[in-house]
Each structure stands twice: as structure tokens, then as C-alpha cells.
BADRENDO-55111 format. One record per residue: residue in three letters; x, y, z of N, C-alpha, C in turn. Coordinates in nm, 2 decimals. Layout:
<nodes>
> ALA, X, Y, Z, X, Y, Z, X, Y, Z
...
</nodes>
This chain:
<nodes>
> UNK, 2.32, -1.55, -1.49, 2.23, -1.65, -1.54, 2.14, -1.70, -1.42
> UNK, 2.05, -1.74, -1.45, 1.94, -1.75, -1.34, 1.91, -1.88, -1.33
> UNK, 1.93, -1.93, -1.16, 1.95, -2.07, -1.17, 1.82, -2.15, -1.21
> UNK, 1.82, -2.28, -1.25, 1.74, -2.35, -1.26, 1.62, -2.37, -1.20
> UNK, 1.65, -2.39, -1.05, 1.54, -2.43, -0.96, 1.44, -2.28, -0.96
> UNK, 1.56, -2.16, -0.97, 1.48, -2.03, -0.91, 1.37, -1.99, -1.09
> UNK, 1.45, -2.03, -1.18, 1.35, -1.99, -1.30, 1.25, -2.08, -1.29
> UNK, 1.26, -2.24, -1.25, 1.13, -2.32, -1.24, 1.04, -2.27, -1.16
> UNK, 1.06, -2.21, -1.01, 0.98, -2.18, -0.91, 0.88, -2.06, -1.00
> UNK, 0.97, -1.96, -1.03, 0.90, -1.84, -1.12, 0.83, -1.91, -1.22
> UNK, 0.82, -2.00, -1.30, 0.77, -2.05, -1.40, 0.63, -2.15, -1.33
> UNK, 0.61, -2.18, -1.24, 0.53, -2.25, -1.18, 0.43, -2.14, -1.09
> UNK, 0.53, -2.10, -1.06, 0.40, -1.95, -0.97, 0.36, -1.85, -1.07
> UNK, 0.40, -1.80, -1.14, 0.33, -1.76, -1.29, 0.22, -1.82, -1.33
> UNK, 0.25, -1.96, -1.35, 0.11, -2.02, -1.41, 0.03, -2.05, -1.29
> UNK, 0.04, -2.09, -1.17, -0.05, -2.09, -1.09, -0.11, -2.01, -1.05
> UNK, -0.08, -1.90, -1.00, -0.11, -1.76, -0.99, -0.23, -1.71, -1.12
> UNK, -0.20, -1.70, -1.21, -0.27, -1.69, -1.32, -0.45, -1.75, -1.35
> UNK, -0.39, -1.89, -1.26, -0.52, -1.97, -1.25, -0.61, -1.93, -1.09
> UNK, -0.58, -1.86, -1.00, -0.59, -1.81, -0.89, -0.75, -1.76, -0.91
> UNK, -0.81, -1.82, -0.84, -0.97, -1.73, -0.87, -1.01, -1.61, -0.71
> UNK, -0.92, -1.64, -0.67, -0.95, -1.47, -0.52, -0.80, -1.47, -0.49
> UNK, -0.83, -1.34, -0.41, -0.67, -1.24, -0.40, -0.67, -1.35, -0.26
> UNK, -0.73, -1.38, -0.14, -0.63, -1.47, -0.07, -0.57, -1.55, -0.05
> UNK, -0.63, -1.65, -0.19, -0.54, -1.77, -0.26, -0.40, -1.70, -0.31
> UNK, -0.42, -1.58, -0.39, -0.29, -1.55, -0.51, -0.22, -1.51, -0.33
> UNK, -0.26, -1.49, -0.23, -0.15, -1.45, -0.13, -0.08, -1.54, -0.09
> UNK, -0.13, -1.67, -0.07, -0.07, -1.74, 0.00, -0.02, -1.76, -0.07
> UNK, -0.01, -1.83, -0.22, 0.07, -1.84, -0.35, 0.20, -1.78, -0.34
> UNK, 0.21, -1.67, -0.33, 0.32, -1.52, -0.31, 0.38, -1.57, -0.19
> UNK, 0.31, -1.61, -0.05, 0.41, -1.64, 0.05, 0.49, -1.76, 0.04
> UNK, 0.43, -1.85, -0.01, 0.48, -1.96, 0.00, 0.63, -1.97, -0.12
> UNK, 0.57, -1.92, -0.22, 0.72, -1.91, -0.30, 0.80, -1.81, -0.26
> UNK, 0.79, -1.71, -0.15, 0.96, -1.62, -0.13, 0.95, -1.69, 0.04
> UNK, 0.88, -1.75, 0.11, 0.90, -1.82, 0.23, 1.01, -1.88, 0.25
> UNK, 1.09, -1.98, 0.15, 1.20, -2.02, 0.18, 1.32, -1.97, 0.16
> UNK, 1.32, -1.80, 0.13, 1.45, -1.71, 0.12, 1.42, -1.61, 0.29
> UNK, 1.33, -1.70, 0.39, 1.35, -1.59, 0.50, 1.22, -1.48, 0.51
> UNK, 1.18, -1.52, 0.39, 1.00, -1.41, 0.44, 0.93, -1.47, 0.50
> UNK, 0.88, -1.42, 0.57, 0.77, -1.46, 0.70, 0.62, -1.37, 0.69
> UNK, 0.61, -1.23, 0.62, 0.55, -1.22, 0.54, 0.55, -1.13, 0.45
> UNK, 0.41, -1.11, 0.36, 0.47, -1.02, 0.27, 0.34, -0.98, 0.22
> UNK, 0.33, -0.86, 0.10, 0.21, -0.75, 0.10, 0.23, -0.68, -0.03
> UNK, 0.10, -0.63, -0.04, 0.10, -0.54, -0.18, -0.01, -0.46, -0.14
> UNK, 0.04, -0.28, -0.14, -0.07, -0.20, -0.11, -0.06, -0.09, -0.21
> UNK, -0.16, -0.05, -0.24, -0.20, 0.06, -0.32, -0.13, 0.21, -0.27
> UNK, -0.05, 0.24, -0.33, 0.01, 0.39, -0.30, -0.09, 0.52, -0.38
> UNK, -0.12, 0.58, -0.32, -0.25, 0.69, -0.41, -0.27, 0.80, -0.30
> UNK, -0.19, 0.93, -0.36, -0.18, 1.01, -0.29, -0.08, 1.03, -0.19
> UNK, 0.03, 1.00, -0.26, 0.12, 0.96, -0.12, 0.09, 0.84, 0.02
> UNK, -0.02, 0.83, 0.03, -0.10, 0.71, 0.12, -0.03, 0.57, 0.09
> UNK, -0.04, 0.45, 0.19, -0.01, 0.35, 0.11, -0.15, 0.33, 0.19
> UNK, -0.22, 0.29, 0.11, -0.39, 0.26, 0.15, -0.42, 0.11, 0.16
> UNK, -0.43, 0.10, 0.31, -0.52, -0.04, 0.34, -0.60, -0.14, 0.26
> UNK, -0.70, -0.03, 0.24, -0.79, -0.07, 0.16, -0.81, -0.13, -0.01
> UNK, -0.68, -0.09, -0.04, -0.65, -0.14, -0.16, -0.51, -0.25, -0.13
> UNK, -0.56, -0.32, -0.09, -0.41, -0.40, -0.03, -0.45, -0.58, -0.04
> UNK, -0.35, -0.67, -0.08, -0.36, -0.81, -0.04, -0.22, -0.87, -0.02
> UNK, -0.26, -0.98, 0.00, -0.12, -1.06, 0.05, -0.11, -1.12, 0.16
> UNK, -0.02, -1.21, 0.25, 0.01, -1.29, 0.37, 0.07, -1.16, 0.45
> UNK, 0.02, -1.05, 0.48, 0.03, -0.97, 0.56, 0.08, -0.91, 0.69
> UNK, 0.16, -0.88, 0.74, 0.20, -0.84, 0.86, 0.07, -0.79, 0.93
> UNK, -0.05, -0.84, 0.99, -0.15, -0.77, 1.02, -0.11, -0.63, 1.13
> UNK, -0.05, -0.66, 1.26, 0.00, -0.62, 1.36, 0.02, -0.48, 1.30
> UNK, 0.15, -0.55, 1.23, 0.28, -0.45, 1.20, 0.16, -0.32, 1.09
> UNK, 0.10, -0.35, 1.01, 0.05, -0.28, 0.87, -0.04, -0.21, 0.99
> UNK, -0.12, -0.23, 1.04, -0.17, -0.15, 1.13, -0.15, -0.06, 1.20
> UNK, -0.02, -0.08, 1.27, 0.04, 0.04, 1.35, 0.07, 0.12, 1.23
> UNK, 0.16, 0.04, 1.20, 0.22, 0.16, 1.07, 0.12, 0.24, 0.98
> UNK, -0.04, 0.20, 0.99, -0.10, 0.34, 0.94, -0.13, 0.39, 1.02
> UNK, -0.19, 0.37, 1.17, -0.18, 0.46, 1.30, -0.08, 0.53, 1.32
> UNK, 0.05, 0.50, 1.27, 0.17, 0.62, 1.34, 0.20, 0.65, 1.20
> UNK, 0.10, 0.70, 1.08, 0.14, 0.74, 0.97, 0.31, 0.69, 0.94
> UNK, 0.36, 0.64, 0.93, 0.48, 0.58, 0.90, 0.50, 0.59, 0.76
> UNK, 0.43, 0.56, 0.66, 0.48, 0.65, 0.58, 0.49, 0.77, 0.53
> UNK, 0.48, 0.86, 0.61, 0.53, 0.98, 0.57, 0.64, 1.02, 0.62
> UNK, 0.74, 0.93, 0.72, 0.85, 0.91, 0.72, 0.95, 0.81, 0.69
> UNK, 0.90, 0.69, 0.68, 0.95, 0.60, 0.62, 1.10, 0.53, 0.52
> UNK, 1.19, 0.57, 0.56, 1.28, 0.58, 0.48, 1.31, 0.49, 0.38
> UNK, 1.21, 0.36, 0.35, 1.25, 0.27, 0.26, 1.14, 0.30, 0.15
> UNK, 1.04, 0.35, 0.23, 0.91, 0.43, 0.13, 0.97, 0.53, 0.04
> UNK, 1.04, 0.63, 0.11, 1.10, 0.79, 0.07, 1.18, 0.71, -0.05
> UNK, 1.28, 0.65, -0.05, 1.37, 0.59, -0.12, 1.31, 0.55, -0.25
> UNK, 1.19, 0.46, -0.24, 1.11, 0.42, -0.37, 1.11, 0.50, -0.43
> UNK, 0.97, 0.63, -0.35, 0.94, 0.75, -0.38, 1.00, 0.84, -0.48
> UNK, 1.17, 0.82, -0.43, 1.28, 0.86, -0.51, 1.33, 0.84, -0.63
> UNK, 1.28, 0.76, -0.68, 1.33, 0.65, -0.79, 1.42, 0.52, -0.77
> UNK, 1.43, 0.51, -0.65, 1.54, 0.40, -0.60, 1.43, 0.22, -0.66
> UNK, 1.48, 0.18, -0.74, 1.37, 0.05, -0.81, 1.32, 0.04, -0.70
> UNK, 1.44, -0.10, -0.65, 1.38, -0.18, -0.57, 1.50, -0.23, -0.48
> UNK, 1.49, -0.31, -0.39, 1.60, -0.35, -0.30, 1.62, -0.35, -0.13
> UNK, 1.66, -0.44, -0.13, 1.68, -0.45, 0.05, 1.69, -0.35, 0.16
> UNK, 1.60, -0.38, 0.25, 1.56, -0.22, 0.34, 1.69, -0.14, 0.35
> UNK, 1.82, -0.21, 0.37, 1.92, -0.14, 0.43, 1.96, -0.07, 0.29
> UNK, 1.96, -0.14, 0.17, 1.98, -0.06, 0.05, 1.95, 0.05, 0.07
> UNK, 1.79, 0.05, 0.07, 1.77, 0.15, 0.02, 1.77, 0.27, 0.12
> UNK, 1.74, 0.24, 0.26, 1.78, 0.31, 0.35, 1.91, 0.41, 0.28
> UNK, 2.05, 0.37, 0.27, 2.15, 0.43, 0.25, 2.14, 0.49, 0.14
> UNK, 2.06, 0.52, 0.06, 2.06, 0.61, -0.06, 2.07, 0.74, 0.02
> UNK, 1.95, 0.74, 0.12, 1.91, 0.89, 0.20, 1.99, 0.93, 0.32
> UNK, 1.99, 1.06, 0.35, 2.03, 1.07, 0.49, 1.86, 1.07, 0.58
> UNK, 1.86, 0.98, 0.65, 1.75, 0.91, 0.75, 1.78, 0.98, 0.88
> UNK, 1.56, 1.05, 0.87, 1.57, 1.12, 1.04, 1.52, 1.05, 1.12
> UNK, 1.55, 1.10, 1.22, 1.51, 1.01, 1.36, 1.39, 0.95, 1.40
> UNK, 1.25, 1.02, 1.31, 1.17, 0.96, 1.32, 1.19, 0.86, 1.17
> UNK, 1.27, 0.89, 1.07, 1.28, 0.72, 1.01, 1.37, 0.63, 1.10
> UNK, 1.46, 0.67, 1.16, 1.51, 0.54, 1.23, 1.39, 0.49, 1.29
> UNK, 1.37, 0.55, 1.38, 1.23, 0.50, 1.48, 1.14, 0.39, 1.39
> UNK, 1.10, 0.43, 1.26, 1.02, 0.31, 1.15, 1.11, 0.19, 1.14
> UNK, 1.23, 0.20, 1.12, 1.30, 0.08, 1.12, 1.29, -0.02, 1.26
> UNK, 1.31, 0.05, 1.36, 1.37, 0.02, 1.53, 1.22, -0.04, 1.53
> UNK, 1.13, 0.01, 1.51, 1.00, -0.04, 1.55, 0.93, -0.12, 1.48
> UNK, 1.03, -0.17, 1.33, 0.96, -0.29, 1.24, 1.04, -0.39, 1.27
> UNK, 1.14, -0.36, 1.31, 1.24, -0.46, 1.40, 1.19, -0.55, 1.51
> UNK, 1.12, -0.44, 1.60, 1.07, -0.50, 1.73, 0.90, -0.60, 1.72
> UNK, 0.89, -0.54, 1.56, 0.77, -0.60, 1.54, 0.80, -0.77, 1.49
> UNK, 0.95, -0.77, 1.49, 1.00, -0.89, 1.39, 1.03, -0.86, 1.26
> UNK, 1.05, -0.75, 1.21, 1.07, -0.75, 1.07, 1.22, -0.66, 1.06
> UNK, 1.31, -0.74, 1.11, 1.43, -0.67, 1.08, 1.47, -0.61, 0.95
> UNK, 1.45, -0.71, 0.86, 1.52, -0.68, 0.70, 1.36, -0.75, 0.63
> UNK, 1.41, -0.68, 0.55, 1.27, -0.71, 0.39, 1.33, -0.64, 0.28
> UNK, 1.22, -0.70, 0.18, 1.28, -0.63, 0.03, 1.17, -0.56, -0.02
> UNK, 1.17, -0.45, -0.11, 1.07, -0.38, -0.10, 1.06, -0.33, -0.22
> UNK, 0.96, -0.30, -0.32, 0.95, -0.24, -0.43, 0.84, -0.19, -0.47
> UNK, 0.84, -0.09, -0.56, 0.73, -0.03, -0.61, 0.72, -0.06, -0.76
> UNK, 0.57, -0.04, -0.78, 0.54, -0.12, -0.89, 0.42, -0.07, -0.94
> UNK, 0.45, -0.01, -1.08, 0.34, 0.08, -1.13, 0.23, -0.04, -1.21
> UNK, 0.10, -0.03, -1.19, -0.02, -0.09, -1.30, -0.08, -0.03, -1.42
> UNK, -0.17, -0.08, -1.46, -0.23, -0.04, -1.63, -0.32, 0.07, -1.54
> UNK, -0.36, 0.06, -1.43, -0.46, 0.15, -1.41, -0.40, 0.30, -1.36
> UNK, -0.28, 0.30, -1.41, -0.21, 0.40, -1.36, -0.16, 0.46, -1.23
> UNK, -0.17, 0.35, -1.13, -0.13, 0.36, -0.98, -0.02, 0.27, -0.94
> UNK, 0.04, 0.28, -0.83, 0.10, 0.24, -0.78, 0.11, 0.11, -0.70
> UNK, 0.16, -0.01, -0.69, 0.19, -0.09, -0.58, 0.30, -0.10, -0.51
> UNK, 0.30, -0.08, -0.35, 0.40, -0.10, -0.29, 0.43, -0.26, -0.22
> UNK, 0.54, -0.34, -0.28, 0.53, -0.48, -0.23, 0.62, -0.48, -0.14
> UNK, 0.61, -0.54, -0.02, 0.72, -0.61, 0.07, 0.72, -0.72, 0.09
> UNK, 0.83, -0.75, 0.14, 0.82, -0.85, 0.15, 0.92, -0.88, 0.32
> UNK, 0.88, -0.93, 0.45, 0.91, -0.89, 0.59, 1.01, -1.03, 0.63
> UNK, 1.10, -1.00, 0.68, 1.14, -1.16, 0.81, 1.26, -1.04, 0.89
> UNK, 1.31, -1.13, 0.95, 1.43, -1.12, 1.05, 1.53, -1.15, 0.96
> UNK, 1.58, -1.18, 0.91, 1.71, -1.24, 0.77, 1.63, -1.29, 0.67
> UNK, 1.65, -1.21, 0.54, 1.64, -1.30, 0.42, 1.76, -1.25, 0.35
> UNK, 1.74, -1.38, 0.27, 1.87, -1.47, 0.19, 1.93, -1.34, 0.09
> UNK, 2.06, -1.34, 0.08, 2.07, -1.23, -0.01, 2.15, -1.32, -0.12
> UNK, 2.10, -1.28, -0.24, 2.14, -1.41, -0.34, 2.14, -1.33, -0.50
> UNK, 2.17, -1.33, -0.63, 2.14, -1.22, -0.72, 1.99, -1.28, -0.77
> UNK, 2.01, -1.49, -0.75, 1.90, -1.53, -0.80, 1.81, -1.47, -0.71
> UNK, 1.81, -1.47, -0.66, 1.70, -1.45, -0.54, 1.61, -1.27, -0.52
> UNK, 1.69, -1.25, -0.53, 1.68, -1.05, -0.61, 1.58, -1.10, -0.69
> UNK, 1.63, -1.18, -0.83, 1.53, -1.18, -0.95, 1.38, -1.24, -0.96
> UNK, 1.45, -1.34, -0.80, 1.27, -1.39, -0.77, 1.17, -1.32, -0.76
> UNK, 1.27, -1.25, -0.63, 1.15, -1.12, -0.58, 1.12, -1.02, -0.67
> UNK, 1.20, -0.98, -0.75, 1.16, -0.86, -0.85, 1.04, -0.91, -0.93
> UNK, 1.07, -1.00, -0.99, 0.97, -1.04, -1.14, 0.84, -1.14, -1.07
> UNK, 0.83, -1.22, -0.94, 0.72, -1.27, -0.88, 0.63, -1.13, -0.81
> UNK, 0.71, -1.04, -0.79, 0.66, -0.93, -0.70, 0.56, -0.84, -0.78
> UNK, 0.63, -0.88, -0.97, 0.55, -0.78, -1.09, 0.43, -0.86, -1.12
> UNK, 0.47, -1.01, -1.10, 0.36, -1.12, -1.12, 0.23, -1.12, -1.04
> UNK, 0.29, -1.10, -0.93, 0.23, -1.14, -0.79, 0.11, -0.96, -0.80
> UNK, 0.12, -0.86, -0.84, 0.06, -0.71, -0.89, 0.02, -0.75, -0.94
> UNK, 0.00, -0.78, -1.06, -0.09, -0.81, -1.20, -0.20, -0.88, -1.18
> UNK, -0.17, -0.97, -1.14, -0.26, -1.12, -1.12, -0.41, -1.06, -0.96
> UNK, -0.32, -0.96, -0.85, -0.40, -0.92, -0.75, -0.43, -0.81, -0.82
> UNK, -0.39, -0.69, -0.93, -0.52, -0.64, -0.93, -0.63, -0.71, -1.01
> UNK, -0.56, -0.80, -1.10, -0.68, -0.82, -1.20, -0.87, -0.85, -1.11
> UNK, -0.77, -0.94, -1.02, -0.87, -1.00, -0.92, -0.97, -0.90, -0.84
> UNK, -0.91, -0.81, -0.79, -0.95, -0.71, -0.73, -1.07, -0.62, -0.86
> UNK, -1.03, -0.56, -0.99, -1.08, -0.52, -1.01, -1.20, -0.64, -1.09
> UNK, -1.20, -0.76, -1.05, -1.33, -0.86, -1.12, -1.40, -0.84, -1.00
> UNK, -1.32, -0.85, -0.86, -1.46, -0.82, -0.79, -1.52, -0.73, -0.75
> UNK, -1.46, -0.61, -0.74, -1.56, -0.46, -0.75, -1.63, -0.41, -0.84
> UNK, -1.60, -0.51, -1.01, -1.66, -0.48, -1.12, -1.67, -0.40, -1.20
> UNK, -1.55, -0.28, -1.14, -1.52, -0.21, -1.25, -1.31, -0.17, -1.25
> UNK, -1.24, -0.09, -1.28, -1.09, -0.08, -1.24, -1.06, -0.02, -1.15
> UNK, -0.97, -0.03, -1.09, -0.92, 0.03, -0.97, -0.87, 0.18, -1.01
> UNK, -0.89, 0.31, -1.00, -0.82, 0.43, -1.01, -0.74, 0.43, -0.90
> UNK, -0.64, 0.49, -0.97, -0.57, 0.61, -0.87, -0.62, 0.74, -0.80
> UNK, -0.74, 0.79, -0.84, -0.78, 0.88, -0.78, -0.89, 0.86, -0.66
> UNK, -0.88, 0.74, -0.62, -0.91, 0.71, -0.52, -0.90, 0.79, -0.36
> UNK, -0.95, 0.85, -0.28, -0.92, 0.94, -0.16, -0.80, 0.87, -0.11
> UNK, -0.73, 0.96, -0.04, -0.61, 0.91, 0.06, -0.77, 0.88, 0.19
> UNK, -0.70, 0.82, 0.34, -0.69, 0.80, 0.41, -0.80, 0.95, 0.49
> UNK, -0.73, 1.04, 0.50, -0.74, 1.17, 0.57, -0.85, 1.22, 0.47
> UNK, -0.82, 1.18, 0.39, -0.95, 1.24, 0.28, -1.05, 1.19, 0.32
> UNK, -1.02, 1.08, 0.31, -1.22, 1.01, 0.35, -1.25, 1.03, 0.50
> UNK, -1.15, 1.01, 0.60, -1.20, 1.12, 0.68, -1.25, 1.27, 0.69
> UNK, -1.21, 1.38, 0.65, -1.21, 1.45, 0.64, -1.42, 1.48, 0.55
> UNK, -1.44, 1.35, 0.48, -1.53, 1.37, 0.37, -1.62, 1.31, 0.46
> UNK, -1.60, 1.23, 0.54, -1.69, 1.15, 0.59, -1.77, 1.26, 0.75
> UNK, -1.66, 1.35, 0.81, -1.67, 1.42, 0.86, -1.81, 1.51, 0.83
> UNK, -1.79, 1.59, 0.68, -1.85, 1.66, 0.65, -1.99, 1.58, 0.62
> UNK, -1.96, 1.47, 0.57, -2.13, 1.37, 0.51, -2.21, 1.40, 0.67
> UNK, -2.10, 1.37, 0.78, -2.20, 1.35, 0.90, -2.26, 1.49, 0.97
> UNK, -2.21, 1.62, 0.89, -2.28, 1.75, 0.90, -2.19, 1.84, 1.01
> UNK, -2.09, 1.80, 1.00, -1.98, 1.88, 1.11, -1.93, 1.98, 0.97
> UNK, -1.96, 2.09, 1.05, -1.86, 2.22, 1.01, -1.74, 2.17, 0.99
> UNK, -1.62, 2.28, 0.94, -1.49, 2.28, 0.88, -1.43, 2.27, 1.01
> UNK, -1.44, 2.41, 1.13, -1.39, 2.36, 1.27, -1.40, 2.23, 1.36
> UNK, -1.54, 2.16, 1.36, -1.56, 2.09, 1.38, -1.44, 1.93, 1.31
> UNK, -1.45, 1.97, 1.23, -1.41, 1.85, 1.15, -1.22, 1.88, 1.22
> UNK, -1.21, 1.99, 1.19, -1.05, 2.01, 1.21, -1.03, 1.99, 1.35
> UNK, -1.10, 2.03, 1.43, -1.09, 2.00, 1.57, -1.06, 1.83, 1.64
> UNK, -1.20, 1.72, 1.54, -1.21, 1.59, 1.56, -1.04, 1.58, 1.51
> UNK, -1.01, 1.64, 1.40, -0.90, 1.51, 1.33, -0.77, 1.58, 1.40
> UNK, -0.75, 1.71, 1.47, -0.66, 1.74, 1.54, -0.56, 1.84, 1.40
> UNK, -0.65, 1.87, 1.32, -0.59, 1.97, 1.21, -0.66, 2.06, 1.24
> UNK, -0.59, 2.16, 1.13, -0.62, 2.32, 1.14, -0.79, 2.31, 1.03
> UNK, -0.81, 2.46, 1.05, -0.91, 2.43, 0.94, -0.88, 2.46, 0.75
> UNK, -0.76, 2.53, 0.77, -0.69, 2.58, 0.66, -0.67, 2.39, 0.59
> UNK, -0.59, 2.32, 0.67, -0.62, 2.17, 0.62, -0.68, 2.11, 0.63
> UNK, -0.85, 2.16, 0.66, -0.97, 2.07, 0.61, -1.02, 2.13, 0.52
> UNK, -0.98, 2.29, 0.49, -1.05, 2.33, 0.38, -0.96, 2.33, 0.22
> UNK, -0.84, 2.27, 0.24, -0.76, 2.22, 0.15, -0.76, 2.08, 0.10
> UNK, -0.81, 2.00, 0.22, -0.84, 1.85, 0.17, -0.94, 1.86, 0.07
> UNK, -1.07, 1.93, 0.16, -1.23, 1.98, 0.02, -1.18, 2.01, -0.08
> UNK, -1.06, 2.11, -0.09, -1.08, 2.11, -0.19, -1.01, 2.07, -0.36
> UNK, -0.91, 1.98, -0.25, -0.83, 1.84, -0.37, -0.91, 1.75, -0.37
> UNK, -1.02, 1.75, -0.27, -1.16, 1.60, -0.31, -1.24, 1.66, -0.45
> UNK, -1.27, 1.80, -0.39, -1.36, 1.83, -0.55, -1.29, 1.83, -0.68
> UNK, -1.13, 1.86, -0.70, -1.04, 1.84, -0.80, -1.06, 1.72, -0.83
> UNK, -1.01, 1.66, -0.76, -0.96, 1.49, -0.79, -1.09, 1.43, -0.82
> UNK, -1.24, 1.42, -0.77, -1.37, 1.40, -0.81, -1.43, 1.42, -0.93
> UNK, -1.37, 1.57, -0.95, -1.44, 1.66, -1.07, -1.57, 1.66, -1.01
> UNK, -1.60, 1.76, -0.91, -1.73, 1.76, -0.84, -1.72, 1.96, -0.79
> UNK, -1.84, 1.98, -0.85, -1.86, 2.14, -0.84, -1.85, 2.18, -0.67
> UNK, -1.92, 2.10, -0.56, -1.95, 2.13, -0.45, -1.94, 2.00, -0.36
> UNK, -1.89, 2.03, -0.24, -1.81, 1.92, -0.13, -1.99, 1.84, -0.12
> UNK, -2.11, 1.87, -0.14, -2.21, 1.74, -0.15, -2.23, 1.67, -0.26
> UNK, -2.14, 1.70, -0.36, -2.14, 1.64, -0.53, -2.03, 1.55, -0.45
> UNK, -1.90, 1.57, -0.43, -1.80, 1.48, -0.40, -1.84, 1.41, -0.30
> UNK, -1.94, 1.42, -0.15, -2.00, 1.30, -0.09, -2.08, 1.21, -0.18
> UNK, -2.17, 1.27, -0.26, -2.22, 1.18, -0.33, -2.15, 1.04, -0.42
> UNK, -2.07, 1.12, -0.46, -2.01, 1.05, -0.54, -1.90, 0.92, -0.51
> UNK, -1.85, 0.97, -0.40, -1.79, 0.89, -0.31, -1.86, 0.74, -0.22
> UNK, -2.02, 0.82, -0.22, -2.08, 0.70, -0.17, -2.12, 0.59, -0.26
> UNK, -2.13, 0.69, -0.39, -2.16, 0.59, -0.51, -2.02, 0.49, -0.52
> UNK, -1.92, 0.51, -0.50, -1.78, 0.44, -0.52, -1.78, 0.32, -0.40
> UNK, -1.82, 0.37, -0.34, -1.83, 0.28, -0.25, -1.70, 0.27, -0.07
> UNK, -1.65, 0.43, -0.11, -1.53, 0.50, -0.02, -1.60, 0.56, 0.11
> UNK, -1.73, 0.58, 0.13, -1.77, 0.65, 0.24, -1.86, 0.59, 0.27
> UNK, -1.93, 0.53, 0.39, -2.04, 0.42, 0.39, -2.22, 0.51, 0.35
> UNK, -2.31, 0.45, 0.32, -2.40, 0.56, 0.24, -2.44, 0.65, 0.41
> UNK, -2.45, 0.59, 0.52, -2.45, 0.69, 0.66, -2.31, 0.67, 0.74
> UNK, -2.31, 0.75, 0.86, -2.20, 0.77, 0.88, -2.22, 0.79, 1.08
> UNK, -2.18, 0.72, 1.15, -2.22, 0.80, 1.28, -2.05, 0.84, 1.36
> UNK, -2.06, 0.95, 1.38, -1.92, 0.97, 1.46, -1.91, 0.90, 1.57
> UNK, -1.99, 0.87, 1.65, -2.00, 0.84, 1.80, -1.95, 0.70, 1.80
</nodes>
């Protein structure tokens, strides 16, 4: 049964949240109610394409930490990401850690969210109406392990999604897709908008050209675009590639 205080808190950030008119309000909202189980902070990012994408993201943020971690691709090793990925719901890093046998470059994501300050966190993924993904965390050095407290995070974490996309998609004006480019994609697209050949492009991003000419051509799938200048176009129209582009 779910204590008192912890159903009021949920019952109070539900309706406030609700009333929330921008996603940095609904964040602080979100930190402030799991802050006194030990989060220090916490996030919701768009998973699309395997990516957990920046750019689709709100919340009281680890700025530092979210940064590196898409500089050192981190999730593509990630072991608390892999774990979601897996079907594992939701649950405390070390949880879910131990579902998997963990390589050395996932310890290293652990060791290095540690040193960032983020020993333990709770973490979950969380599907929307728009058919994509959120991945929520939530970061400190110790948080509280409690069953109430599990059900905070679970069901504020579904609240706390709902309420940030709705927001998100009132202010871009139309719904957020999942088929949205990964990361490497809009590189890769952006590359080509600025008139660099396939080697050229593979050479900048430190790939082959076999994997720039395979990105083109999951952009033109995923786009529904006959030719890699239909899928720039289209992209600029979205608003994913800026309308010019300078490499330098």
C-alpha cells in the first residue's frame, strides 16, 4: 500500500504539472518532487534510433554529465541503457546493471558517472502516443531505496513524459515523430547539404564510406525521399538541419 504522504506528493505534482505552461517549469516541478529521495538531478530524452537525442530532451539535467555521455557515445555501451533496451522496465542502476554480463567499456560508463557524481540513479524507459521512446533518469550519489518510493519514481516519471511531450509538441506546433534522424544522421546529412562527397564526408566523421553510404540510405527510408536532395530538403523543412550549413 502506498503511503500517504508519497500518494499526496504524486497527487499534487500531477495536478501541477498538468497546469505547467513550458517544459523548464514541468522540470523543476520533476526535480523538486524526487529531490528529497537523493536526486540531485534528473532528465527525459528522446530515444530514436537507438540515439538518446539531445535535442529531444527536458528536465533539471546533468548538463556536464549528458554531454560527455553523447561525446563518448555512451550509449552504445551503456549497461543500464542495454538493460532497458532489453525489456528490463525499470529500476536502480545496479539493478539493472546485473541482469547483463557488463563490458569494460560499460563499467567505464558507470566509473565515469560516478566521478561525474552520479553514483546510483533510477532509470526507466517510457513509451508515448507518438510512438517513441523516453528515457528518464533520475542521478545523485545515494538515493533512498524504499517500495514507496520505486512507485514515486515510476508513475511521476510516466507523468512527468506526458505532460513534457505535450509541451514540446505545442511548441514546435506539430507531434514529435520517432523518425526523427539519430545524431550521426544529421551529421552525415548535413555533411552532404554542405556539398562534400561520400569520402569526404566519411573521412570528416572518421567512418568508412560503406557507413555514409548506408546512413543515406536509412535517411531516404525513414524520410520517404527518392534522392539524398529530397531528404536534405525535407529535413530543413523539419527543422533538423539548419537551412545553410558551414563546416569550418
Amino acid at each position: 500500500m502506498v503511503s500517504d504522504n508519497i500518494a499526496n506528493s504524486l497527487f499534487v505534482f500531477a495536478r501541477e504539472a498538468k497546469e505547467c505552461t513550458d517544459v523548464p517549469a514541468l522540470g523543476r516541478l520533476f526535480q523538486d518532487l524526487v529531490a528529497p529521495y537523493g536526486v540531485t538531478a534528473s532528465s527525459a530524452w528522446a530515444v530514436i534510433g537507438g540515439d538518446v537525442k539531445l535535442s529531444r530532451g527536458f528536465g533539471e539535467w546533468p548538463k556536464v554529465w549528458a554531454r560527455h555521455y553523447a561525446d563518448q557515445r555512451y550509449f552504445e555501451v551503456d549497461p543500464v541503457f542495454e538493460s532497458l533496451l532489453k525489456g528490463f522496465d525499470a529500476g536502480y542502476w545496479d539493478e539493472l546493471v546485473s541482469n547483463l554480463p557488463v563490458s569494460q567499456a560499460g563499467l567505464k560508463v558507470m566509473e565515469d558517472a560516478a566521478a561525474h557524481g552520479y553514483a546510483d540513479g533510477y532509470s526507466r524507459l517510457i513509451p508515448t502516443l507518438n510512438g517513441s521512446y523516453y528515457l528518464v533518469s533520475l542521478y545523485g550519489k545515494t538515493l533512498v531505496r524504499d517500495p514507496n518510493v520505486r512507485i514515486l519514481f515510476d508513475l511521476a516519471s510516466i507523468k512527468f513524459v506526458h505532460e513534457g511531450v505535450m509541451l514540446l509538441n505545442r511548441r514546435v506546433g506539430t507531434p514529435l515523430k520517432d523518425h526523427d534522424l539519430t545524431k550521426r544522421q544529421i551529421e552525415v546529412l548535413q555533411a552532404k547539404a554542405n556539398g562534400q562527397t561520400d569520402k569526404q564526408t566519411a573521412d570528416r566523421l572518421g567512418v568508412s564510406v560503406k557507413a555514409v553510404e548506408g546512413h543515406l540510405t536509412k535517411i531516404r527510408k525513414q524520410m520517404n525521399a527518392r534522392t539524398t536532395s529530397q531528404a536534405i530538403g525535407l529535413a530543413r523543412g523539419k527543422g533538423l538541419i539548419p537551412r545553410s550549413y558551414n563546416s569550418k
